[in-house]
C-alpha positions in Angstrom: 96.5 -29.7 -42.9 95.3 -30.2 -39.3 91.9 -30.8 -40.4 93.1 -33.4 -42.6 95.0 -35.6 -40.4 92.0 -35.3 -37.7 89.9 -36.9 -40.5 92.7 -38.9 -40.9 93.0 -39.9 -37.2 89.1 -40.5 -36.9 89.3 -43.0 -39.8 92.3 -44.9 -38.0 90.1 -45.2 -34.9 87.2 -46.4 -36.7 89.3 -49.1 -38.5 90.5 -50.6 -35.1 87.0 -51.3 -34.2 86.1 -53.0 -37.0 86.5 -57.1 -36.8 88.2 -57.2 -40.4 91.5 -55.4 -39.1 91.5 -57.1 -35.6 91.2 -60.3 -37.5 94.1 -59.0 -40.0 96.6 -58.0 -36.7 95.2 -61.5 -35.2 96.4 -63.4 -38.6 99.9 -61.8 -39.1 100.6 -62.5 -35.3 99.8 -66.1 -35.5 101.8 -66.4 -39.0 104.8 -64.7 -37.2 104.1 -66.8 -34.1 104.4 -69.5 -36.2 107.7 -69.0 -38.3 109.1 -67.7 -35.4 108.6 -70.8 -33.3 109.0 -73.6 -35.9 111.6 -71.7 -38.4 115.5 -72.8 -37.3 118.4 -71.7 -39.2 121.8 -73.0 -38.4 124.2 -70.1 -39.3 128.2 -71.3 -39.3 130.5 -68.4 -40.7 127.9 -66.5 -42.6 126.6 -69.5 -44.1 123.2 -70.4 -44.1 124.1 -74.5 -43.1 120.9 -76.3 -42.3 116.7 -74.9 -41.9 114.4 -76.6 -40.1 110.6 -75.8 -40.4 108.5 -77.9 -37.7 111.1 -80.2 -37.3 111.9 -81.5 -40.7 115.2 -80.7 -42.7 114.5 -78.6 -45.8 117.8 -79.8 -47.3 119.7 -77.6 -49.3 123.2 -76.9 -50.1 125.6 -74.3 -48.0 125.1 -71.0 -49.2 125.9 -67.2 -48.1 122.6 -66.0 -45.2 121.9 -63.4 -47.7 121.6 -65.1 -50.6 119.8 -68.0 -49.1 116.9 -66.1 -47.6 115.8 -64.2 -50.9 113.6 -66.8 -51.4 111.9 -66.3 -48.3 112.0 -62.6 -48.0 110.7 -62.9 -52.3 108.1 -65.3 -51.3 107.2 -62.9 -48.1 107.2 -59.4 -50.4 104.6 -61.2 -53.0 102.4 -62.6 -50.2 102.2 -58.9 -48.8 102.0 -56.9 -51.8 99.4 -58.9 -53.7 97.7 -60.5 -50.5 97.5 -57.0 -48.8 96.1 -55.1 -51.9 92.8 -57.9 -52.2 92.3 -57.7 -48.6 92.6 -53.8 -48.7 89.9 -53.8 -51.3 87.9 -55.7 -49.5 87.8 -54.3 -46.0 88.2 -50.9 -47.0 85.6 -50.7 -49.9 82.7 -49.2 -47.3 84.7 -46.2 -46.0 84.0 -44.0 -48.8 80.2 -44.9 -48.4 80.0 -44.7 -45.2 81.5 -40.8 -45.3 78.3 -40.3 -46.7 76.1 -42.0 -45.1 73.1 -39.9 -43.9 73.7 -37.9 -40.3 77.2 -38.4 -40.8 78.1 -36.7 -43.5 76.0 -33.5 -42.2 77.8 -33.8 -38.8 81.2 -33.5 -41.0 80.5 -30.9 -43.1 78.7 -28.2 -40.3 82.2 -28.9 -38.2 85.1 -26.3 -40.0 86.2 -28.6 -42.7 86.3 -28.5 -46.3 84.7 -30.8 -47.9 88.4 -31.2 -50.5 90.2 -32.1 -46.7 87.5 -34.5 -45.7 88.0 -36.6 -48.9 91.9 -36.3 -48.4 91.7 -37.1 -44.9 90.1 -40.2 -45.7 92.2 -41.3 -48.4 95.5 -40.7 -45.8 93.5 -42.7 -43.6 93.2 -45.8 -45.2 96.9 -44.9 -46.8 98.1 -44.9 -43.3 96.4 -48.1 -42.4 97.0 -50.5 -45.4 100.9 -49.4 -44.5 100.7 -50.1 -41.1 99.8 -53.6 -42.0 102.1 -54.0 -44.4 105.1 -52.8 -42.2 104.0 -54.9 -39.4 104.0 -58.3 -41.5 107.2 -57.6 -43.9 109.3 -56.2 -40.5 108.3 -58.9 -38.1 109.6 -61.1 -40.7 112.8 -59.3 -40.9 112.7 -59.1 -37.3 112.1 -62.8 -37.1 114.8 -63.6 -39.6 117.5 -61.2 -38.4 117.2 -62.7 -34.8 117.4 -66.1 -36.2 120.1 -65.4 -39.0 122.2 -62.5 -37.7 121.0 -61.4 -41.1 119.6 -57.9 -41.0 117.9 -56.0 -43.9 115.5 -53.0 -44.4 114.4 -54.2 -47.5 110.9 -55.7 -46.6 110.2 -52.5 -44.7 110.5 -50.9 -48.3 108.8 -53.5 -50.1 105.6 -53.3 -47.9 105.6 -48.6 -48.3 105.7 -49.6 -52.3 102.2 -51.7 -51.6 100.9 -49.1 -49.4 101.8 -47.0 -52.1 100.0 -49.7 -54.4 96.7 -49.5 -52.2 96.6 -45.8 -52.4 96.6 -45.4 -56.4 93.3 -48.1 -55.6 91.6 -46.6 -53.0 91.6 -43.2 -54.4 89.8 -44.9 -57.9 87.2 -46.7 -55.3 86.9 -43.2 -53.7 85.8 -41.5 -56.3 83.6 -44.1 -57.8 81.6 -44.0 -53.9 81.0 -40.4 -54.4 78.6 -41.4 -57.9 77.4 -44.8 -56.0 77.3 -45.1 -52.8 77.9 -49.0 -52.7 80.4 -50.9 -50.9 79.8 -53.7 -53.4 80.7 -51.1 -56.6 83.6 -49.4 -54.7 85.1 -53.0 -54.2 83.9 -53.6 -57.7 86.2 -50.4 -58.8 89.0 -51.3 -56.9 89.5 -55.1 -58.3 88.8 -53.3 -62.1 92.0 -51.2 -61.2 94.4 -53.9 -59.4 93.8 -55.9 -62.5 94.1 -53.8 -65.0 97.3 -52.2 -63.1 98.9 -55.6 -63.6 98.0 -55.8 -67.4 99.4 -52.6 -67.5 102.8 -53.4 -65.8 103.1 -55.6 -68.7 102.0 -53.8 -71.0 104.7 -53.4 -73.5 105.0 -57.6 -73.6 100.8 -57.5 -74.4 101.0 -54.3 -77.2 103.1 -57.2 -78.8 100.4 -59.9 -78.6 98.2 -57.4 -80.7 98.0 -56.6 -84.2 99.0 -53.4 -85.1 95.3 -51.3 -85.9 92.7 -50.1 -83.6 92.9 -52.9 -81.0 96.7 -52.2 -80.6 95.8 -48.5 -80.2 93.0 -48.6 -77.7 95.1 -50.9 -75.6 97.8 -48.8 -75.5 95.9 -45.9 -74.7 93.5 -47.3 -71.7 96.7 -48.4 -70.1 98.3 -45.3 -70.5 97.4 -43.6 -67.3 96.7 -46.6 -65.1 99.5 -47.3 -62.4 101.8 -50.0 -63.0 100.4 -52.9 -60.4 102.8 -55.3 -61.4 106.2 -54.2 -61.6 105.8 -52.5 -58.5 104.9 -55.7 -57.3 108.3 -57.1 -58.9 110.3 -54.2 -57.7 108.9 -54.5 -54.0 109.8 -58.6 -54.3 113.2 -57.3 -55.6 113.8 -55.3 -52.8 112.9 -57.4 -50.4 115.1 -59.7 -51.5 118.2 -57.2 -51.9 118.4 -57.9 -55.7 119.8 -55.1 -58.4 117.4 -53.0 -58.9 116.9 -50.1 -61.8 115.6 -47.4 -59.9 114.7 -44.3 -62.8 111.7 -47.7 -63.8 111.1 -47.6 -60.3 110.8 -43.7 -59.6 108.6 -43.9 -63.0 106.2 -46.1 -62.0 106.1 -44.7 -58.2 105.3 -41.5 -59.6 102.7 -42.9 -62.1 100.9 -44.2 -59.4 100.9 -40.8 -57.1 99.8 -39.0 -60.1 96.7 -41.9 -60.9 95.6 -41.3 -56.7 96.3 -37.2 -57.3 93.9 -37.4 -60.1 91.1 -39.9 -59.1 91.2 -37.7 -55.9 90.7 -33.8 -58.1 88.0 -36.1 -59.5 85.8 -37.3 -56.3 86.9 -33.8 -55.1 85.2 -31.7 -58.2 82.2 -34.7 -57.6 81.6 -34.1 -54.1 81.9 -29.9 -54.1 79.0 -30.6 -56.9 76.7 -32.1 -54.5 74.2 -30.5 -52.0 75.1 -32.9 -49.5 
């Protein structure tokens, strides 16, 4: 386990230095900068009264705080969840590549680790750091919000874990597709294959209906079988966020769904990468 999170650590240290994730830190704090400084709420008894957004009145009728920021917090949860995968894709897709990238990978593999923790330790890695981002956009918004509102919920802080947890069930796929190619460009390729089929799949009962029952129906069904459900934890992050009812035993379902995809995808690249020479 050590080894692992030292992989894990030298990963988080190699994504700081890279210009993609300073420019990601740089664009949430100037979005949060922004709401922050131009966003005013006028709060009377628990009532959400009047907003103001550079100035100019948004309208709207009085309503309860809670129920007149789900919008916003809605809005917020998609922007992260779907925004976050697409950028995860693209600025991670070169860290499985790179982990084998001549000199490097032999410096790895003559140090005491297994070649099963250096894949894993990667995968936390980037796990770690597609949640850090997440968490730092959705709470800063709550944080934002709450100040502003006297309204204070956990519920972004969720919503943004369930799209780490999203990324995760992608990365591992892009992971094990690097150790057959080593190609940013096919890793990234991999990972946008996955995020879309994951959303066809979270609707895939409404789209087994738009087929006609025979070997179409049946192939559908089956290559969506095992693919995590994009979507609805998409929708179940936005609902969340927004402090909507939720059904949880869909939830737990698909959360798991998408733990067992990454567990998989990773005893693939694992049984891939023990099979090499170097």
């Amino acid at each position: 386990m050590r080894n692992i999170l030292h992989v894990a650590a030298d990963l988080l240290r190699e994504a700081l230095s890279r210009k993609w994730f300073l420019a990601l830190g740089l664009g949430i704090t100037l979005a949060l900068a922004t709401v922050a400084l131009s966003l005013r709420l006028e709060v009377v008894d628990g009532a959400l009264a009047a907003t103001r957004f550079f100035g100019g009145d948004l309208g709207g009728r009085v309503e309860a705080v809670d129920v007149a920021l789900r919008a916003i917090f809605q809005g917020a949860s998609w922007l992260v969840f779907y925004g976050g995968l697409v950028f995860g894709i693209v600025a991670c897709s070169d860290f499985g590549p790179s982990l084998l990238a001549p000199g490097r990978i032999e410096l790895m593999l003559s140090l005491p680790i297994r070649r099963v923790e250096l894949l894993v330790g990667t995968w936390l890695g980037v796990l770690i750091v597609s949640s850090l981002a997440a968490l730092y956009g959705a709470g800063g918004l709550a944080l934002i919000l709450g100040i502003k509102s006297g309204f204070w919920t956990a519920g972004p802080l969720f919503a943004a874990l369930l799209a780490g947890l999203s990324f995760s069930a992608i990365y591992a796929a892009m992971l094990a597709v690097s150790l057959w190619v080593r190609s940013a460009a096919l890793s990234a390729a991999a990972g946008f294959v996955v995020f879309f089929a994951g959303i066809a799949a979270g609707y895939r009962h409404a789209l087994l209906e738009l087929f006609q029952p025979g070997p179409g129906q049946e192939v559908f069904r089956f290559l969506t079988a095992g693919l995590p459900r994009i979507s609805a934890l998409g929708h179940d992050a936005a609902a969340i966020a927004a402090s909507q009812p939720l059904e949880w035993t869909p939830l737990l379902l698909n959360v798991a769904g998408a733990l067992v995809f990454a567990l998989a995808c990773l005893a693939l690249a694992t049984w891939r990468f023990e099979g090499r020479d170097g």
